[in-house]
N, C-alpha and C positions, 0 to 999 in steps of 0.2 A: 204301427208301433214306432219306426224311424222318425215318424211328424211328431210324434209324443215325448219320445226324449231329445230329441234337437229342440223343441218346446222349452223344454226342461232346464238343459243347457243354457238357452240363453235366458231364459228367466236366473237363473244362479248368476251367471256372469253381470247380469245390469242389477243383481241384488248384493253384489258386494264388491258395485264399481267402485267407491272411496274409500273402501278400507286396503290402507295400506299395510306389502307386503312386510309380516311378521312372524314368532315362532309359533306355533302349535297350540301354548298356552295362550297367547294373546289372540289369537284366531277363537278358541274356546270360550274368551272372555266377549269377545268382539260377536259371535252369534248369538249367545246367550240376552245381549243388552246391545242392539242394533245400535247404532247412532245414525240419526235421519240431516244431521248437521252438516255442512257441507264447509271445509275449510276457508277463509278469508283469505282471497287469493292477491295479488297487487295487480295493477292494469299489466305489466307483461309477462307473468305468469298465467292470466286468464287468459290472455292472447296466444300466448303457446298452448293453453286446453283447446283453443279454437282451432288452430290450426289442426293438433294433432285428429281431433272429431272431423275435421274437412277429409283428412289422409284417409282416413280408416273410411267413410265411406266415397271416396274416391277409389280405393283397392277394391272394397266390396262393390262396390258398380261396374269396375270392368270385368273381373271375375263376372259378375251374373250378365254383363252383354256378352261374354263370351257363350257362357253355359245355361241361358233360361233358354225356353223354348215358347214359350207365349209371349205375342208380341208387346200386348202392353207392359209385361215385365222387362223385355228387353229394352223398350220405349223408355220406364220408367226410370233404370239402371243411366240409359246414356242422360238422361236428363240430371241425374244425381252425381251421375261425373263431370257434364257440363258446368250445374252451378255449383258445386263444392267446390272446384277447378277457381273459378271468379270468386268465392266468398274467401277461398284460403289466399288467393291473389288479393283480393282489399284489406282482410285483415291484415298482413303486412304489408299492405302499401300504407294505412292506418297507424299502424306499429311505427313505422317507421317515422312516418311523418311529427309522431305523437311523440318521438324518442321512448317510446318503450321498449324496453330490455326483455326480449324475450328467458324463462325461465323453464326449463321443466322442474315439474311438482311432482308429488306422490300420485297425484290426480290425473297428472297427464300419461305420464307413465302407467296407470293403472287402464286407461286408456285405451293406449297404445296395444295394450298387452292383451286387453279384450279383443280390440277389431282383430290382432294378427288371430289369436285363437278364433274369432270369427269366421274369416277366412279360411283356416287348417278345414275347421269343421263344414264351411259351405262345399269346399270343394272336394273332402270324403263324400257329401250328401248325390244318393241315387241320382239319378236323372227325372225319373218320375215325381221324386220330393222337392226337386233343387226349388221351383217358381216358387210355392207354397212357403218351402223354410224361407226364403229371400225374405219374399215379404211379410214372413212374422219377424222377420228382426227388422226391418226397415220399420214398422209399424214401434216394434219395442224400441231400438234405438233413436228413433226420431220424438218418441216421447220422454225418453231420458236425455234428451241432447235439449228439448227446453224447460225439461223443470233445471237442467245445468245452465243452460243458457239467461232464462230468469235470476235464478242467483248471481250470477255474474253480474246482470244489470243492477242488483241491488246493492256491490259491493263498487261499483266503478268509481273512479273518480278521476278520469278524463273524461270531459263533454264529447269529444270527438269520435272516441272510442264509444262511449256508452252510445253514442248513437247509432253506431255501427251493429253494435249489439242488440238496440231495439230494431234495426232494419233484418238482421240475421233471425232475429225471433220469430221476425212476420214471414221473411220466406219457410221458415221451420215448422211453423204452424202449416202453409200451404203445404208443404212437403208431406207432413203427417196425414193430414186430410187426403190428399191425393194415394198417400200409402195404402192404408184404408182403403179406399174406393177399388185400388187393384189388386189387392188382400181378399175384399169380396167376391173376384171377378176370379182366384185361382180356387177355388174351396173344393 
């Protein structure tokens, strides 16, 4: 039952990762009539989405190399803080190089806000659920980090950056795949 609504959980959370925080009524308005649109962001505003997606599963990977108990979860966890660790270290050395100004957005902050509640939630979760939740949100998050990531690519306009971002894609893609594979391996 715990695997089911932590399911739950984060399905809600990455289903209304861009709708920004508003009252009651515009929440009301905003489920009713989804928007699948994803804001136009400028090169260092995306950059700061990026980084902020690097943090969030940087927190969540040390958290799960703390608390998994299966090894290729823990395996997979130090790996996702290793390269998040270097993807959020190039995006600003990129940024910077590029003079992009980093911003936060509604987006990033929205974010933000998910990985921290992420994290609240992984680290209430059992010990017997903990591998299992990890990796359905590695799997869900790593698939909402490039249909984000995608969009970014399509709105870039630094060469330098947008390359960074199709090289970010391609690890993201690996990441996914590999998530998966150790998703099947806690069932």
């Amino acid at each position: 039952m715990t695997k089911i609504i932590l399911s739950l959980l984060t399905l809600i959370y990455f289903s209304i990762a861009y709708i920004p925080q508003a009252n009651a009524d515009d929440m009301a308005t905003a489920a009713e009539a989804p928007s699948t649109a994803m804001p136009t962001l400028s090169d260092g505003e995306s950059a700061k989405v990026m980084v902020t997606l690097n943090e969030g599963e940087i927190d969540l990977g040390q958290l799960a190399k703390r608390k998994a108990s299966n090894k290729q979860v823990k395996d997979f966890a130090k790996m996702m803080v290793d390269q998040h660790k270097q993807n959020e270290k190039d995006t600003k050395s990129v940024a910077s190089k590029q003079d992009l100004n980093f911003k936060k957005t509604d987006m990033s902050k929205s974010l933000e806000a998910q990985a921290e509640d992420m994290e609240k939630t992984l680290k209430k979760t059992a010990k017997e659920d903990f591998d299992r939740t990890y990796m359905d949100t590695q799997v869900d998050m790593h698939q909402k980090a490039l249909d984000t990531v995608n969009t970014l690519i399509s709105s870039a306009q630094n060469a330098a950056y947008k390359a960074h971002l199709e090289k970010t894609r391609d690890a993201i893609t690996v990441h996914l795949a590999h998530a998966k594979e150790v998703q099947s391996l806690v069932k």
